[in-house]
C-alpha positions as CSV (number, residue, x, y, z in Angstrom):
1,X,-79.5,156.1,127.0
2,X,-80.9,152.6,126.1
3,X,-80.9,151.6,122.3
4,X,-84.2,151.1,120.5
5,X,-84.6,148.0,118.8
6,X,-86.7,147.0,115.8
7,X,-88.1,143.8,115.5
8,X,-88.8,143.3,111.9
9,X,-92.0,139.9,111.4
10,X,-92.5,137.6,108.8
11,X,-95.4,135.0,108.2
12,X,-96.1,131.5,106.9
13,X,-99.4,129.7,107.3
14,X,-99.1,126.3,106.8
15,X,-102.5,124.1,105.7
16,X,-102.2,121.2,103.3
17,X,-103.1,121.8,100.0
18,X,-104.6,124.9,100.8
19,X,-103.9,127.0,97.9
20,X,-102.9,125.5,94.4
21,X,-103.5,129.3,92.1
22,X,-99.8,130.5,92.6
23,X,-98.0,133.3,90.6
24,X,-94.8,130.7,90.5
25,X,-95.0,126.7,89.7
26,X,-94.8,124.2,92.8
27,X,-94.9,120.2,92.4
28,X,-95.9,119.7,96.1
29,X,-96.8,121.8,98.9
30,X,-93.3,121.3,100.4
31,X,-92.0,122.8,97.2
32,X,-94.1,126.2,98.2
33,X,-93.2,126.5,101.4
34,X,-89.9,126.0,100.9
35,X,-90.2,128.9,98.4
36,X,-91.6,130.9,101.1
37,X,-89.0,129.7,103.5
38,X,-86.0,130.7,101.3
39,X,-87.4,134.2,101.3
40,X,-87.9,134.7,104.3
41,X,-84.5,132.9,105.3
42,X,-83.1,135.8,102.8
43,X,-84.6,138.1,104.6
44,X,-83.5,137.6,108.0
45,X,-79.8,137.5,106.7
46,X,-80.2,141.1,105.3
47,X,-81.7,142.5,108.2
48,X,-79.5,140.8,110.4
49,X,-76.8,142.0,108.9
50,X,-78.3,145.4,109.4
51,X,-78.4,144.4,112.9
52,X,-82.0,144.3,112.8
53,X,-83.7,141.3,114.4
54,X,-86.5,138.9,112.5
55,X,-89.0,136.6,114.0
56,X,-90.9,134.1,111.1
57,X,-94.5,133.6,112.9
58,X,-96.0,130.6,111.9
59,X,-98.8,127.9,112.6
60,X,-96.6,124.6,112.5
61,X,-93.3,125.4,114.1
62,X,-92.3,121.5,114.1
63,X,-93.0,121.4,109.9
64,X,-91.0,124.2,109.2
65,X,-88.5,123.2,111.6
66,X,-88.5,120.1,109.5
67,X,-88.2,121.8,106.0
68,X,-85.2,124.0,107.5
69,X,-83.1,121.2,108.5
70,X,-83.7,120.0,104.9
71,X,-82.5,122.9,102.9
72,X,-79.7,123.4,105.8
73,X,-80.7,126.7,107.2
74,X,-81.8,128.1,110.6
75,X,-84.1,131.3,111.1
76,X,-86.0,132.4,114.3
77,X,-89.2,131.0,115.1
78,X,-92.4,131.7,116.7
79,X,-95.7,129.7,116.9
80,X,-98.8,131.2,117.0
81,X,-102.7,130.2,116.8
82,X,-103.9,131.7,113.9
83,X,-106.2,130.8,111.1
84,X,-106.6,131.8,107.8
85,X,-109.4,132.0,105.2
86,X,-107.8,131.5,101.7
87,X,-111.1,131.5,99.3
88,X,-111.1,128.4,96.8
89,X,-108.7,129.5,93.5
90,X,-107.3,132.7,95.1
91,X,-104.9,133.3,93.2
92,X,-101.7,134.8,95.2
């Protein structure tokens, strides 16, 4: 009998300066995504170690490729075409 596997998803939208209202202070928008990032890096190590597997989809593969190779880390990634509509001061 074939084992089931679950695929476990995360997701980061990337648009510059798209939202400034966060519940945590950021100097740049780097800063946030990488804040994101870490999470989602921590994440993907639990369920891994779970033997569980994790795919982050995002927008802009190459800039979070980018931001991973300047906090040291790797994580699976998938682009996607997606769009987002983040109203003005939303706070989140």
């Amino acid at each position: 009998m074939m084992k089931k596997s679950i695929n476990f998803y995360g997701l980061i939208h990337y648009k510059k300066n798209e939202n400034t209202k966060l519940n945590f202070k950021s100097s740049s928008d780097q800063e946030k995504i990488i804040v994101y990032l870490k999470n989602a890096i921590l994440l993907s190590n639990q369920l891994n170690n779970k033997g569980f597997n994790f795919t982050l989809l995002t927008n802009n593969k190459n800039y979070i490729n980018r931001l991973l190779k300047k906090i040291n880390c790797k994580i699976k990634i998938k682009e996607i075409k997606f769009k987002t509509l983040v109203r003005k001061n939303t706070h989140f």
